[in-house]
DSSP file (Angstrom, degrees, kcal/mol; ACC not computed):
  #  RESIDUE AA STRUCTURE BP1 BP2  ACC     N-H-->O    O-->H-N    N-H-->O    O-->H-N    TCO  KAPPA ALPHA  PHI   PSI    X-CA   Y-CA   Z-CA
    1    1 A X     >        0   0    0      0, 0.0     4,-0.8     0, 0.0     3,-0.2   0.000 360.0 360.0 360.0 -43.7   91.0  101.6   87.0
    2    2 A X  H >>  +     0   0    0      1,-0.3     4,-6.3     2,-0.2     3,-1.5   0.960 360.0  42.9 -48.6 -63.1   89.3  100.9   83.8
    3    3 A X  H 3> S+     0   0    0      1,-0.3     4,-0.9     2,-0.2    -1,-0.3   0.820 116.2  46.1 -64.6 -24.9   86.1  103.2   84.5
    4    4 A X  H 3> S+     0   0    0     -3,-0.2     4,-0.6     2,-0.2    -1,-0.3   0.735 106.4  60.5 -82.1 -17.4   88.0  105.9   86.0
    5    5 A X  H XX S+     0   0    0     -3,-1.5     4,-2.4    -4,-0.8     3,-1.0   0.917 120.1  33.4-107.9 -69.1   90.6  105.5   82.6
    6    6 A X  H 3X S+     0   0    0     -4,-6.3     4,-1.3     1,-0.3    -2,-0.2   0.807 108.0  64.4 -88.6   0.6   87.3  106.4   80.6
    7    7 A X  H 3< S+     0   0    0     -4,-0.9    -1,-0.3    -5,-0.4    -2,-0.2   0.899 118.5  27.5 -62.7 -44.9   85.8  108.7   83.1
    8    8 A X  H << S+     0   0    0     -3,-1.0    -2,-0.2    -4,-0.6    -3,-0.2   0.654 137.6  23.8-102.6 -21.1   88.8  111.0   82.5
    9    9 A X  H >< S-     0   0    0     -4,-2.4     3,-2.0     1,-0.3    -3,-0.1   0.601  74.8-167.4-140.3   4.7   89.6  110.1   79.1
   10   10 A X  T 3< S-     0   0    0     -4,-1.3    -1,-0.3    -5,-0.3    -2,-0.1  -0.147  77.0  -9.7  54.9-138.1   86.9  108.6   77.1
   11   11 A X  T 3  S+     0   0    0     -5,-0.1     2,-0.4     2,-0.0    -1,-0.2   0.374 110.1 117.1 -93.0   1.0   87.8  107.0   73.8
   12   12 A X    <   -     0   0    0     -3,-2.0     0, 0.0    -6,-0.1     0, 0.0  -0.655  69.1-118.4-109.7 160.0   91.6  108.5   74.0
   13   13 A X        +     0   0    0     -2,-0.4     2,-0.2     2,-0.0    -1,-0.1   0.037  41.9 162.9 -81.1 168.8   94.4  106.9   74.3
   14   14 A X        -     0   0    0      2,-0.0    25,-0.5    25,-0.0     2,-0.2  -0.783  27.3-121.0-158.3 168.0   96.5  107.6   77.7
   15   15 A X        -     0   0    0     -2,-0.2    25,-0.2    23,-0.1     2,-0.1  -0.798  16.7-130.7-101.8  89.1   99.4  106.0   79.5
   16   16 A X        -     0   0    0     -2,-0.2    25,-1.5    24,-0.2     2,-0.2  -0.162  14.1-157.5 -85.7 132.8   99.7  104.7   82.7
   17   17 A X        +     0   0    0     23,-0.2     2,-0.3    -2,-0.1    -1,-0.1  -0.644  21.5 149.9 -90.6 148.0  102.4  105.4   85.2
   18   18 A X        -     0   0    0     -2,-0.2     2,-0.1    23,-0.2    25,-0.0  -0.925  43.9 -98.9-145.7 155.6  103.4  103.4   88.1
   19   19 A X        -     0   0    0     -2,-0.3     2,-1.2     1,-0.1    26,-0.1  -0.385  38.4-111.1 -81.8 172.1  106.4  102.6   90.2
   20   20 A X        +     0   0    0     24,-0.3     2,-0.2    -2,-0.1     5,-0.1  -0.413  61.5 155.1 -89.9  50.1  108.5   99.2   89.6
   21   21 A X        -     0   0    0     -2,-1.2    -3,-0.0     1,-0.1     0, 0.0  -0.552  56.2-116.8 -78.2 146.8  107.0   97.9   93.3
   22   22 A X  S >  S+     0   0    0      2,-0.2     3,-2.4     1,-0.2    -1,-0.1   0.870 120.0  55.5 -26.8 -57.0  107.2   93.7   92.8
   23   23 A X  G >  S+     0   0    0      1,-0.3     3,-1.5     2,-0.2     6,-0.3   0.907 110.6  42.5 -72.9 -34.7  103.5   93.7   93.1
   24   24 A X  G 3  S+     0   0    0      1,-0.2    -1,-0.3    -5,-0.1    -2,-0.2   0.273 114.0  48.5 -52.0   4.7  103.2   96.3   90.1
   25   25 A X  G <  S+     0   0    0     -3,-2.4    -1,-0.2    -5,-0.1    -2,-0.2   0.057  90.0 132.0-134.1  16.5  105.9   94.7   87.8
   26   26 A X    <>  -     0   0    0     -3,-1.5     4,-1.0     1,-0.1    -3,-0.0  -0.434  67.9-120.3 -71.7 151.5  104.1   90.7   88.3
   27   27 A X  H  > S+     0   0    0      2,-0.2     4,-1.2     3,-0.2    -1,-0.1   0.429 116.7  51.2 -71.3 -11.4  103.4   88.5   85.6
   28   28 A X  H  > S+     0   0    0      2,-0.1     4,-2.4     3,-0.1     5,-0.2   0.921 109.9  54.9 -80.7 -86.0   99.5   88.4   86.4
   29   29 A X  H  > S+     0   0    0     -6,-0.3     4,-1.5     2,-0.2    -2,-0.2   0.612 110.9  42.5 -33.9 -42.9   99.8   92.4   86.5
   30   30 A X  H >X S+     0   0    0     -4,-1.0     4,-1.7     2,-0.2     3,-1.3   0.988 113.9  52.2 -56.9 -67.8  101.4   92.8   82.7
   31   31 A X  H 3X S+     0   0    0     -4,-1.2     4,-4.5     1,-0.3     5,-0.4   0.899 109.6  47.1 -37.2 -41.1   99.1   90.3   81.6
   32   32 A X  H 3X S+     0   0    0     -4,-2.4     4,-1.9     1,-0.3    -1,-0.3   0.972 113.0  55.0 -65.0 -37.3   96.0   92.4   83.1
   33   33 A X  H <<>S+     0   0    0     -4,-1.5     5,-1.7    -3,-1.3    -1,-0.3   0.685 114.3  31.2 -96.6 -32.8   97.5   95.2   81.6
   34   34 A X  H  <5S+     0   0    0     -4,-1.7    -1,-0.3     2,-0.2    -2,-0.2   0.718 113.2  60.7 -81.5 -22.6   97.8   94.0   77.9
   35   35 A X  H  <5S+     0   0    0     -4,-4.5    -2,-0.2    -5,-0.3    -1,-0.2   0.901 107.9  45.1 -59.9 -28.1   94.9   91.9   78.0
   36   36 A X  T  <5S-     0   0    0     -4,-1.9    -1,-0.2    -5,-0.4    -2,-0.2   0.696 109.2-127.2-100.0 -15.2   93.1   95.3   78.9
   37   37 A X  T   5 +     0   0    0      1,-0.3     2,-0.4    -5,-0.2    -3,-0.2   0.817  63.4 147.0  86.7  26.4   95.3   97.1   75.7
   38   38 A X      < -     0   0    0     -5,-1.7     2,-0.5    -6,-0.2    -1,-0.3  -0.808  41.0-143.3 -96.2 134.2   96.3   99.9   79.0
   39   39 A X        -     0   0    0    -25,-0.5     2,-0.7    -2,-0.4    -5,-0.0  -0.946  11.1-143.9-105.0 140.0  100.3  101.1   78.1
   40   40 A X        -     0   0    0     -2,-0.5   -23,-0.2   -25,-0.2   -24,-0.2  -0.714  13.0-109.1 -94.6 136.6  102.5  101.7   80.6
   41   41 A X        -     0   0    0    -25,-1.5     2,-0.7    -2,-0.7   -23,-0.2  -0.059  27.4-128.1 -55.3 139.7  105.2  104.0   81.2
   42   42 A X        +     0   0    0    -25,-0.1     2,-0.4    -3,-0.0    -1,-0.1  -0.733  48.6 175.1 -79.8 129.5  108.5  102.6   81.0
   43   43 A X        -     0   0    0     -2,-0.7     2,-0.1    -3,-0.1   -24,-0.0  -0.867  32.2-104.7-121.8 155.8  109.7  103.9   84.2
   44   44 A X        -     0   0    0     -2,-0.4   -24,-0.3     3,-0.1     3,-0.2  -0.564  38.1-112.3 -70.3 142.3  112.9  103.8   86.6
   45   45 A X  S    S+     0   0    0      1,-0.3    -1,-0.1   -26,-0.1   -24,-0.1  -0.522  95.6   2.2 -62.2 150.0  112.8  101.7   89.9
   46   46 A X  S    S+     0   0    0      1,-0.2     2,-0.3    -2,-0.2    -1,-0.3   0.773  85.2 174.0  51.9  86.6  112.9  103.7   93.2
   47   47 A X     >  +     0   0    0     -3,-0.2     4,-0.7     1,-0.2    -1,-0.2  -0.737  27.1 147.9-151.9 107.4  112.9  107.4   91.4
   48   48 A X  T  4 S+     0   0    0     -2,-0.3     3,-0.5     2,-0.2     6,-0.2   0.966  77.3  70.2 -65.0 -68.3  112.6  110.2   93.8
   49   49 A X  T  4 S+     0   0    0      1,-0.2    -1,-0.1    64,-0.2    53,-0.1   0.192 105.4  34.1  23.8 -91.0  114.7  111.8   91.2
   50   50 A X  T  4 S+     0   0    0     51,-0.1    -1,-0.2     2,-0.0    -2,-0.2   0.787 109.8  74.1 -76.3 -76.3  111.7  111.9   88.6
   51   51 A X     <  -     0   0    0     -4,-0.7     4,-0.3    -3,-0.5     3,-0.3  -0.133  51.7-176.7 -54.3 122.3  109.0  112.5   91.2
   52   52 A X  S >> S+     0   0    0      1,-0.2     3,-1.8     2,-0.2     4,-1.7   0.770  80.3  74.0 -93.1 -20.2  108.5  115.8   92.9
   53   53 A X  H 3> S+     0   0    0      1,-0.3     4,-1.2     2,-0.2    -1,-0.2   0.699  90.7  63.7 -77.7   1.5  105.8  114.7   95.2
   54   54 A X  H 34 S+     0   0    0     -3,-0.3    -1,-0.3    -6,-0.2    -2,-0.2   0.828  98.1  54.5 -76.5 -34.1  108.8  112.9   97.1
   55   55 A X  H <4 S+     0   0    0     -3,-1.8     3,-0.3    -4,-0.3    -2,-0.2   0.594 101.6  62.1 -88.7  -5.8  110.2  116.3   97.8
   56   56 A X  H >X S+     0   0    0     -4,-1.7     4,-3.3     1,-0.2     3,-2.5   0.975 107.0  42.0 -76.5 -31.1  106.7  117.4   99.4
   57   57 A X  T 3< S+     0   0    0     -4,-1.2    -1,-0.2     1,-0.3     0, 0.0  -0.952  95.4  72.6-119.0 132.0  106.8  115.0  102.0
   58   58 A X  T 34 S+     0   0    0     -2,-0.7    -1,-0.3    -3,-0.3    -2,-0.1  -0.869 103.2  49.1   4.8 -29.5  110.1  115.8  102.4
   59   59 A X  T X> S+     0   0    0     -3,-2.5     4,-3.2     3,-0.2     3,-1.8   0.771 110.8  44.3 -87.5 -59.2  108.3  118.8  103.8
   60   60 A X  H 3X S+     0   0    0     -4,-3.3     4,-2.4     1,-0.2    -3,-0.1   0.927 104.1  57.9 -40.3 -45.0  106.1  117.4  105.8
   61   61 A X  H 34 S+     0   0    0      2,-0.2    -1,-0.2     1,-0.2    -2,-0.1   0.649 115.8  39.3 -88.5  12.7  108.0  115.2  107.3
   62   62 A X  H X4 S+     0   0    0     -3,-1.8     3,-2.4     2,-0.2     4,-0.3   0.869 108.2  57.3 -91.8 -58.3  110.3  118.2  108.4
   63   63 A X  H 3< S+     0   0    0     -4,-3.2     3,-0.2     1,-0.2    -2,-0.2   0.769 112.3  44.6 -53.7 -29.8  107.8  120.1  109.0
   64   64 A X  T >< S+     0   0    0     -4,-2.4     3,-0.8    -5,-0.4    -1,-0.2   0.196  80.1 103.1-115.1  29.2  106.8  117.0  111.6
   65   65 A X  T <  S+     0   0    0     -3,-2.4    -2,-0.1     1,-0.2    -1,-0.1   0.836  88.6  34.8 -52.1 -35.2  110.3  116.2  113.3
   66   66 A X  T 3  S+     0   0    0     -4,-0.3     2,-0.3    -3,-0.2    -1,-0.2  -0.242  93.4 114.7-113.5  44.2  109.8  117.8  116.7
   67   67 A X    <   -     0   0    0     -3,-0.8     2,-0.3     2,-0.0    -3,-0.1  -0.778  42.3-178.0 -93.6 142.3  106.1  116.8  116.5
   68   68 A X        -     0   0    0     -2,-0.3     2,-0.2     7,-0.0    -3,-0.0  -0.567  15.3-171.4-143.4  96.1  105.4  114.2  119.3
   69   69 A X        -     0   0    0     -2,-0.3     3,-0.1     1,-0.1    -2,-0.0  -0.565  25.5-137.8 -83.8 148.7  101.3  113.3  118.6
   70   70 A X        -     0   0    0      1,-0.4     2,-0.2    -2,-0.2    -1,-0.1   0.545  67.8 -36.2 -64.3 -33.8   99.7  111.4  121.0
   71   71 A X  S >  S-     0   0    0      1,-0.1     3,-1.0     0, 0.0     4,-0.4  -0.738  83.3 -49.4 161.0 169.3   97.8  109.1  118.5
   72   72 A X  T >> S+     0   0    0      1,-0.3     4,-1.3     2,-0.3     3,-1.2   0.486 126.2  52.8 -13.9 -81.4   96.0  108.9  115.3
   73   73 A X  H >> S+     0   0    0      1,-0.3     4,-1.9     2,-0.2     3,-1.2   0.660 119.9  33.9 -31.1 -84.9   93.9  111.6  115.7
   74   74 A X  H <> S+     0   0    0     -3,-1.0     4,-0.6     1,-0.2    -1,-0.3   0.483 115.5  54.5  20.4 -49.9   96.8  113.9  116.5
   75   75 A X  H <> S+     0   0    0     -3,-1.2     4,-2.7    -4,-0.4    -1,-0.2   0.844 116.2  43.2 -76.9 -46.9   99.5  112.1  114.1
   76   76 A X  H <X S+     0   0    0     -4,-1.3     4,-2.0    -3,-1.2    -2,-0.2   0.980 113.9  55.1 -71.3 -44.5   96.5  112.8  110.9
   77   77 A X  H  < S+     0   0    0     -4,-1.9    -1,-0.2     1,-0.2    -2,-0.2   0.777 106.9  45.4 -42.2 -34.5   96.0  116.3  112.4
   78   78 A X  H >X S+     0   0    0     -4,-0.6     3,-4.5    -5,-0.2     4,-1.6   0.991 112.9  54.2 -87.9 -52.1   99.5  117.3  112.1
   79   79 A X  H 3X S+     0   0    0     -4,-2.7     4,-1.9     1,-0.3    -2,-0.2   0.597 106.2  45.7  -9.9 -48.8   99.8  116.0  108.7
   80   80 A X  H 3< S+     0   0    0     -4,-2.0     4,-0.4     2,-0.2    -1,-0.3   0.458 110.1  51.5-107.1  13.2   97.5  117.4  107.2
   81   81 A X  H X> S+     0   0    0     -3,-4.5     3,-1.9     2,-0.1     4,-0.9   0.878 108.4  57.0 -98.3 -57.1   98.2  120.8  108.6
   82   82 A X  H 3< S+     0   0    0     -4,-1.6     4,-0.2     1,-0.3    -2,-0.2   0.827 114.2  39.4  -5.4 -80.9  101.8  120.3  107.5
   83   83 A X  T 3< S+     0   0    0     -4,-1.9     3,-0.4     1,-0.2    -1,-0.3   0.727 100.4  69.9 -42.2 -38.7  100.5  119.8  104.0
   84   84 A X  T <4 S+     0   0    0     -3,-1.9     2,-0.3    -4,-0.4    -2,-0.2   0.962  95.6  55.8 -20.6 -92.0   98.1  122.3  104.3
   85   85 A X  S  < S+     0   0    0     -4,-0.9     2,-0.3     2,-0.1    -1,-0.3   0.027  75.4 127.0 -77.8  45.1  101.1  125.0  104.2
   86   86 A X        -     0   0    0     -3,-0.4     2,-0.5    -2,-0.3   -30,-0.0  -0.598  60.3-128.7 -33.0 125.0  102.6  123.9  101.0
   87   87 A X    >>  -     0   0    0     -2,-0.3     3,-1.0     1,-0.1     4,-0.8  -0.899  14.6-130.6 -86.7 110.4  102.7  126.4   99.2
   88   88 A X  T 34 S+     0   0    0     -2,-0.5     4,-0.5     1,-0.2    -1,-0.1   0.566 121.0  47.3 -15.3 -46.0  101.5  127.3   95.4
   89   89 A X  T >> S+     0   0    0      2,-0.2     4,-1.6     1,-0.1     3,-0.8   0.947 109.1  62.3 -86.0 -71.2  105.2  128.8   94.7
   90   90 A X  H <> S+     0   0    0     -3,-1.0     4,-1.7     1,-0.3     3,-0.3   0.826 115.5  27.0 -25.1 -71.1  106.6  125.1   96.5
   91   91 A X  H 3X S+     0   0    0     -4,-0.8     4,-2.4     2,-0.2     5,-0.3   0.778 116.2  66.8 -84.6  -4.3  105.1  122.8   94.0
   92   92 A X  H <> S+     0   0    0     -3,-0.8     4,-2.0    -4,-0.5    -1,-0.2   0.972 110.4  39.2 -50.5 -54.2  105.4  125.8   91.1
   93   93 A X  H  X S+     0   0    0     -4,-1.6     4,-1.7    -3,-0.3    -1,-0.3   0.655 111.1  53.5 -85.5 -20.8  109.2  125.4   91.6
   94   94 A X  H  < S+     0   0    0     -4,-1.7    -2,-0.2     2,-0.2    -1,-0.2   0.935 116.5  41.7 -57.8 -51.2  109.4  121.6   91.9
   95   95 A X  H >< S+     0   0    0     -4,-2.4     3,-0.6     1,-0.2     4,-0.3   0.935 109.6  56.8 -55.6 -57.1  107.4  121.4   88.5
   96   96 A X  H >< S+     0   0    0     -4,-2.0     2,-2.3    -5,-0.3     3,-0.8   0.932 106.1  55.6 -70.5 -57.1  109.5  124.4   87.0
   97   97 A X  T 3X S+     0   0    0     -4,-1.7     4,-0.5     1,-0.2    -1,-0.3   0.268  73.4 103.4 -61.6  34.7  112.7  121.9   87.8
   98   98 A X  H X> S+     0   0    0     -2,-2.3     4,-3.3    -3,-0.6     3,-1.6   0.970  83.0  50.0 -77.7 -50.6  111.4  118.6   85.7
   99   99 A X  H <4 S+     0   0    0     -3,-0.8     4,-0.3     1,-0.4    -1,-0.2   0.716 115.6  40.1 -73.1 -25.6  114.0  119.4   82.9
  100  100 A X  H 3> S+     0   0    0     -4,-0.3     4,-0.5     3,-0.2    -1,-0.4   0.325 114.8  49.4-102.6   1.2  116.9  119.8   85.2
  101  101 A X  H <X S+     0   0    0     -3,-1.6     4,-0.6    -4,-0.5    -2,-0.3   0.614 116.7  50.3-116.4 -28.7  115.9  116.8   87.5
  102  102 A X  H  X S+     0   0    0     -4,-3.3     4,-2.2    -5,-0.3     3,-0.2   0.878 112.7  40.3 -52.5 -45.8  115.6  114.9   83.8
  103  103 A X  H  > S+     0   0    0     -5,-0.4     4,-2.2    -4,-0.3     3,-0.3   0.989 111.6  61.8 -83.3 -43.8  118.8  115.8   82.3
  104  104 A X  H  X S+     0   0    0     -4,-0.5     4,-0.7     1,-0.2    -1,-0.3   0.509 109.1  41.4 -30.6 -29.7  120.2  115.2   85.8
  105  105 A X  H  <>S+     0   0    0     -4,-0.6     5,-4.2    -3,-0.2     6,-0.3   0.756 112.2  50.5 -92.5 -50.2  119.1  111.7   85.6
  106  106 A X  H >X5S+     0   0    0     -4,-2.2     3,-1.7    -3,-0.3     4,-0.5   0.975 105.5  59.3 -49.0 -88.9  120.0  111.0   82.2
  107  107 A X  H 3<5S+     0   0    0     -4,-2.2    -2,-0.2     1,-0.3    -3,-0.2   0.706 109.9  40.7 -20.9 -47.5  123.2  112.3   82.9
  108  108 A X  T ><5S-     0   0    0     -4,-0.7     3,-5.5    -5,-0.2    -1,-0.3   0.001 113.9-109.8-102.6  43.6  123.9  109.7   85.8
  109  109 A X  T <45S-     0   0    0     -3,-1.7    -3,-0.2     1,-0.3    -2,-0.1   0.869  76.9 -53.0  25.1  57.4  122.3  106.8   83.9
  110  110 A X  T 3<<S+     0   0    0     -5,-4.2    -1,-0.3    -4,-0.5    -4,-0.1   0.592 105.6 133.2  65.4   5.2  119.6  106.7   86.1
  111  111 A X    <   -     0   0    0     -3,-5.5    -3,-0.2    -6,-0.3    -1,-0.1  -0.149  69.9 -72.4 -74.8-176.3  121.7  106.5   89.2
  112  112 A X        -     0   0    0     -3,-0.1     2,-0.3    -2,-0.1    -1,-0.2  -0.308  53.7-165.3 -78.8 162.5  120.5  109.1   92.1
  113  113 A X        -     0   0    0     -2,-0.1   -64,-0.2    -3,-0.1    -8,-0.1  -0.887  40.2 -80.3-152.5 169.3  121.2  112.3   91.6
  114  114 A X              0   0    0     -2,-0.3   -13,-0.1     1,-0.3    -2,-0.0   0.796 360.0 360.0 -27.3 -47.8  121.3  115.6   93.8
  115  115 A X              0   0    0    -14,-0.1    -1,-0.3   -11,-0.0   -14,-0.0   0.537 360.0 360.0 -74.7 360.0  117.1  116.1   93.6
């Protein structure tokens, strides 16, 4: 993480996000994380909300309900055609809702919300 940290951002400072998964919120993992002087976002557990890239595969995986792949090869195939037709306009308007999927969230003290 470190080399890619300065690969992208040299000597300035940045913040990293992650979800509240177990292995990401261990006492080993904080430590690495201060020893190394890295902040981390204060974040919500389990937030689709906040995260738009939950509503792309949301497409995909409508877009692969009546798929029935044979195997791997066939499963990857469909996937990535799925993704494929995403559309510019798709993630345009996911982005363009951030402020309403924020205040929406605030509003229900971080409970789930419509998004």
């Amino acid at each position: 993480m470190i080399p890619s940290a300065e690969n992208l951002y040299g000597d300035a400072d940045f913040i990293f996000q992650q979800d509240l998964a177990p292995a990401h919120t261990a006492r080993t993992t904080n430590t690495w994380f201060n020893n190394h002087a890295i902040t981390v976002l204060d974040w919500p557990a389990n937030s689709p909300d906040l995260n738009p890239i939950e509503n792309l595969w949301g497409i995909v995986k409508r877009n692969m309900r009546d798929t029935r792949p044979n195997n791997t090869k066939e499963l990857k195939a469909g996937i990535k055609a799925s993704w494929a037709s995403i559309t510019p306009e798709q993630c345009h308007r996911l982005i363009a809702s951030m402020p309403r999927r924020i205040k929406a969230v605030i509003c229900a003290k971080g409970f789930p919300t419509k998004y």
